[in-house]
N, CA, C and O atoms as a DFTB+ gen file, in Angstrom:
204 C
 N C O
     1  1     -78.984      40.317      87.859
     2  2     -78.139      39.717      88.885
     3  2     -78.585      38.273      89.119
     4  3     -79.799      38.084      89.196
     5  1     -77.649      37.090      89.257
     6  2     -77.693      36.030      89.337
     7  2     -78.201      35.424      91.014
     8  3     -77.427      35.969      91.802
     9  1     -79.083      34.623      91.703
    10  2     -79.463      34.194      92.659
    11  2     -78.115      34.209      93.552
    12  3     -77.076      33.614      93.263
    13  1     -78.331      34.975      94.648
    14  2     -77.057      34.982      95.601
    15  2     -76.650      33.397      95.530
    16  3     -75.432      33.360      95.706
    17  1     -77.210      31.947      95.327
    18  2     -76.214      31.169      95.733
    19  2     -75.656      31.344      94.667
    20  3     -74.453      31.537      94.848
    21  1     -76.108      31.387      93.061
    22  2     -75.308      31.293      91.658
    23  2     -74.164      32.498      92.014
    24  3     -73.051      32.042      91.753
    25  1     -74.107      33.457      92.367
    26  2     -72.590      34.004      92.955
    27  2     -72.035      33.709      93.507
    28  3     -70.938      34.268      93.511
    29  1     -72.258      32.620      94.433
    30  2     -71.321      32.053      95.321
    31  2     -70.559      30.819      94.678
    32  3     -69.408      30.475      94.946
    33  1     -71.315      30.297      93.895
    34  2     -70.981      29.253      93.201
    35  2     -69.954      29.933      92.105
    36  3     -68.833      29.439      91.982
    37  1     -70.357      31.111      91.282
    38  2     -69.009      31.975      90.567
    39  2     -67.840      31.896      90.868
    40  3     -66.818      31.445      90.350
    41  1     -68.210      32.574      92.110
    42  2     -66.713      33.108      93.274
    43  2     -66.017      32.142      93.334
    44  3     -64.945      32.110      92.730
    45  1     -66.451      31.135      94.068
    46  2     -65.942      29.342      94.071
    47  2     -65.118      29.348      93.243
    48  3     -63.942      29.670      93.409
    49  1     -65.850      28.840      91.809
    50  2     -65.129      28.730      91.079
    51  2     -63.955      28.987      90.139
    52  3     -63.201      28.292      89.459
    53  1     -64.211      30.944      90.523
    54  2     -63.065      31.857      89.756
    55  2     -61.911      31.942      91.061
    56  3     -60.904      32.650      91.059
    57  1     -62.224      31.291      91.838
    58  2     -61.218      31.186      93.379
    59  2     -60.220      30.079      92.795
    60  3     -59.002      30.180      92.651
    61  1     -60.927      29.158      92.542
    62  2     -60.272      27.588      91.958
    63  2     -59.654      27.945      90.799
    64  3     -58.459      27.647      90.780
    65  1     -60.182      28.622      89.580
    66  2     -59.106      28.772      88.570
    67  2     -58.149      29.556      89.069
    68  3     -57.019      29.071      89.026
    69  1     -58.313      31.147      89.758
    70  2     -57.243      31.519      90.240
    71  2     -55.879      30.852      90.629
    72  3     -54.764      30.976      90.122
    73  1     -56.341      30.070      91.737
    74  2     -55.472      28.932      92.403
    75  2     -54.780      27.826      91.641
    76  3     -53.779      27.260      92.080
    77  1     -55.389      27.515      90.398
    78  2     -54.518      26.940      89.265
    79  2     -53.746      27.761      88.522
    80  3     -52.685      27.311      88.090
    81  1     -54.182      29.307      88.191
    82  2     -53.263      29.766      87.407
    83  2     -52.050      30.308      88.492
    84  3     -51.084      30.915      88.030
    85  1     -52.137      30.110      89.626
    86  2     -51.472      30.362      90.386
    87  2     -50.034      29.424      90.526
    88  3     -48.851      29.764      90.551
    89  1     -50.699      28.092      90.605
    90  2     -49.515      26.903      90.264
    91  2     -48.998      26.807      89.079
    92  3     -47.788      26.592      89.007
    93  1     -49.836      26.951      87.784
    94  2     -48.992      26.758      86.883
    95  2     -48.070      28.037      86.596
    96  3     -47.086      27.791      85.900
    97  1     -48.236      29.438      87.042
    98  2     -47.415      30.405      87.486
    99  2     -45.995      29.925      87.749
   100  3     -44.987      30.199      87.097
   101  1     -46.104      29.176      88.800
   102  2     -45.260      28.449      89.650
   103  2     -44.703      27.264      89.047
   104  3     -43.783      26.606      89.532
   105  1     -45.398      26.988      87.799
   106  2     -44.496      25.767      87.342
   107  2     -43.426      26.235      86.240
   108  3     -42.253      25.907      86.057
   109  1     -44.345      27.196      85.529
   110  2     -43.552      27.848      84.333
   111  2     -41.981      28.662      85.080
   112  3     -40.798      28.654      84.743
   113  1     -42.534      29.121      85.900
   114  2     -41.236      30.120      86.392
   115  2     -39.958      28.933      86.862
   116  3     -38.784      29.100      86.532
   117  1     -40.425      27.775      87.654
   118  2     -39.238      27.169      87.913
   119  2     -39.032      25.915      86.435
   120  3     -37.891      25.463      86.339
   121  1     -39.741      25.568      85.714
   122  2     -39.162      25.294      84.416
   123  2     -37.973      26.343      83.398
   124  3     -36.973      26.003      82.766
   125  1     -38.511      27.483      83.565
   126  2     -37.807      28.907      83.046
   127  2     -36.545      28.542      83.983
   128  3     -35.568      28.495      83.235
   129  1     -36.214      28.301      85.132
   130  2     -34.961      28.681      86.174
   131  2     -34.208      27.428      85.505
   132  3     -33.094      27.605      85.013
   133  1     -34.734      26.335      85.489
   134  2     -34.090      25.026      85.164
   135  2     -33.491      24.768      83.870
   136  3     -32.441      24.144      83.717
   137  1     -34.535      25.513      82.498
   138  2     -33.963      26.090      81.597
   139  2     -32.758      26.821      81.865
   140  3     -31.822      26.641      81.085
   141  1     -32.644      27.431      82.606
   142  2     -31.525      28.810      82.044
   143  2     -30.110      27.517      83.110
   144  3     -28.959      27.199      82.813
   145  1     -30.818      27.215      84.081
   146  2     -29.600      26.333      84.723
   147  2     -28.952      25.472      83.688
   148  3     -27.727      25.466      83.571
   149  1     -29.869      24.613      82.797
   150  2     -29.403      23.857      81.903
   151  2     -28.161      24.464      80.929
   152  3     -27.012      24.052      80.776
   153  1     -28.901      25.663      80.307
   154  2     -28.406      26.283      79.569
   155  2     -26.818      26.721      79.683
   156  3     -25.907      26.871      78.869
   157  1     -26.968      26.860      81.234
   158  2     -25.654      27.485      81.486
   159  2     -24.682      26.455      81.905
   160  3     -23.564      26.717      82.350
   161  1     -25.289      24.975      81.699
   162  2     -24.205      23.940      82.219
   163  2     -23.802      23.601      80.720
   164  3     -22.672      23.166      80.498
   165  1     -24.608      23.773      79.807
   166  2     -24.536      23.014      79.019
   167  2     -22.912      24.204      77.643
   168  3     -21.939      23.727      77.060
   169  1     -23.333      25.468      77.679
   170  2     -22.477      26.635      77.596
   171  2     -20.742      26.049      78.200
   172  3     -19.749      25.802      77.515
   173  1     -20.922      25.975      79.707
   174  2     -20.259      25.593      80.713
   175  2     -19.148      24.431      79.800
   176  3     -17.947      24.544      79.553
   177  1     -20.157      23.296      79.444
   178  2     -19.368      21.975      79.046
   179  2     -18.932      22.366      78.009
   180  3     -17.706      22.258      77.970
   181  1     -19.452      22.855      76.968
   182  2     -18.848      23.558      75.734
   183  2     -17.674      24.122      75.651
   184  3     -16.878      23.892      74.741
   185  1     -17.438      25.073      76.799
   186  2     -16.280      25.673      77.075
   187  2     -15.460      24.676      77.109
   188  3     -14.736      24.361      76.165
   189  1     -15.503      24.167      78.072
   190  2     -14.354      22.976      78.543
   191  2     -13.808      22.248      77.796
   192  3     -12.654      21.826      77.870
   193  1     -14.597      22.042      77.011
   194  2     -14.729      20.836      75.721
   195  2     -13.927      21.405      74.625
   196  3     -13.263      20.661      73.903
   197  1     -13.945      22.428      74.491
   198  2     -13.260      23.317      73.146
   199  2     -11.852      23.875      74.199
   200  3     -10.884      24.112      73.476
   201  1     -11.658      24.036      75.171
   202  2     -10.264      24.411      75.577
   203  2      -9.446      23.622      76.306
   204  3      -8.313      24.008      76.596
């Protein structure tokens, strides 16, 4: 077992990556939404464009 502060210093730190994989969570999912928005304007203009 590591010196109680070297666990605290762990924790810290697996707190902080958490909290990043947390945002980039959050970035991918609304890139994914903006994708599919795109997607569906772009479908959208296609239509229009051909009728």
């Amino acid at each position: 077992m590591p010196p109680l502060a070297e666990q605290r210093r762990i924790v810290a730190k697996v707190s902080e990556l958490l909290a990043l994989c947390d945002q980039l969570k959050a970035k991918i999912a609304a890139g994914r939404a903006k994708q599919a928005q795109l997607a569906e304007a772009l479908v959208k203009q296609a239509v229009a464009a051909a009728g």
